[in-house]
N, C-alpha and C positions, 0 to 999 in steps of 0.2 A: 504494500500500500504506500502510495505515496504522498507526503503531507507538505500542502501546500502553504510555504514559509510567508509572512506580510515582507513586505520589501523593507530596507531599512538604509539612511542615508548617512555617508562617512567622509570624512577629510581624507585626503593622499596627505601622511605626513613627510614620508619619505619613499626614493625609487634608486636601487642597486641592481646594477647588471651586474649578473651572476656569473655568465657564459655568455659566447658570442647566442646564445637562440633562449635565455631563460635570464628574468628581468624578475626582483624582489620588489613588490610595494608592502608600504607598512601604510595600514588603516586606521584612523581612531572613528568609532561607532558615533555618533551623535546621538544622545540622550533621548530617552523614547518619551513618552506623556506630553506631548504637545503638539500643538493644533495641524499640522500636517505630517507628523509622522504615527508608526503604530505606536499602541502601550503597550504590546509585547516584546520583551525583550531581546536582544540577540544573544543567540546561543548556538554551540555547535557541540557536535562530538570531536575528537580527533580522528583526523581519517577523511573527514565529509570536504564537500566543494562545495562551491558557491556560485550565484550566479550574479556576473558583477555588469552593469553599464557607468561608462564614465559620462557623466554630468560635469565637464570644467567648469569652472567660473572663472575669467579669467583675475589676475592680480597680479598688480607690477609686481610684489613679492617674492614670488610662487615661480619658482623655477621649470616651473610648467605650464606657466601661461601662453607663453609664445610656441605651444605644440597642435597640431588642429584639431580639432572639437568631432570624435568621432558622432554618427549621429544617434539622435539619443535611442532609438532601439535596434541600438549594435548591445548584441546581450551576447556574454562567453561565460563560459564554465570554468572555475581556477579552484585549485588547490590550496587552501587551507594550510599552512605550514608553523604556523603556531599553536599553543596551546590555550583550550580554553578560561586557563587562572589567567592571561594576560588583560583579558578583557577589560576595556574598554580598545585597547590594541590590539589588532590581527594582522598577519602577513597573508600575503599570496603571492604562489609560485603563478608567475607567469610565460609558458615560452609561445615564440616564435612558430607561425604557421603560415601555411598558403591557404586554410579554410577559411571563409570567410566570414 
C-alpha cells in the first residue's frame, strides 16, 4: 500500500559535488502549522526517497540564484542520505541522468 505523503516546503542550505555525476544538497524542512503548509510533520525512515521539485526564489545571497529555474513540475525521486534524528536537516543524494 502506498501512503500518500502532504508535500512539505525547504530551504537548499547547502550543495557539494560529490562525483563528477552525484551532487549532495542539504535541506532544512520549514516549520509545519501555518497557513500554507501541512501540520503534518516531516518524517522519514532510513532507506526511503523522496520526491523533490525545486521552487528557487531567487536572492542576491544565494549562490544559487543565478542557476535556471527548473519548471515547477519537474518532480524527481532522490535518496535520503541522512538520518532521521537530524531533523529539521536532511541530505539528498542527487546524481546525474539523461531521464528526464
Amino acid at each position: 500500500m502506498i501512503k500518500i505523503m502532504p508535500w512539505h516546503k525547504a530551504t537548499v542550505l547547502s550543495r557539494k559535488q560529490l562525483s563528477p555525476t552525484v551532487t549532495k544538497l542539504t535541506l532544512q524542512i520549514q516549520p509545519p502549522n501555518t497557513e500554507d503548509r501541512p501540520t503534518t510533520p516531516f518524517t522519514f525512515l532510513p532507506g526511503q526517497w523522496v520526491d523533490f521539485t525545486p521552487l528557487l526564489t531567487p536572492s542576491p545571497t544565494s549562490p544559487l540564484s543565478s542557476r535556471p529555474v527548473p519548471p515547477k513540475d519537474a518532480i524527481g525521486g532522490y535518496s535520503i542520505t541522512s538520518t532521521p534524528s537530524n531533523l529539521p536537516l536532511f541530505e539528498l543524494a542527487i546524481q546525474k541522468s539523461r531521464h528526464p
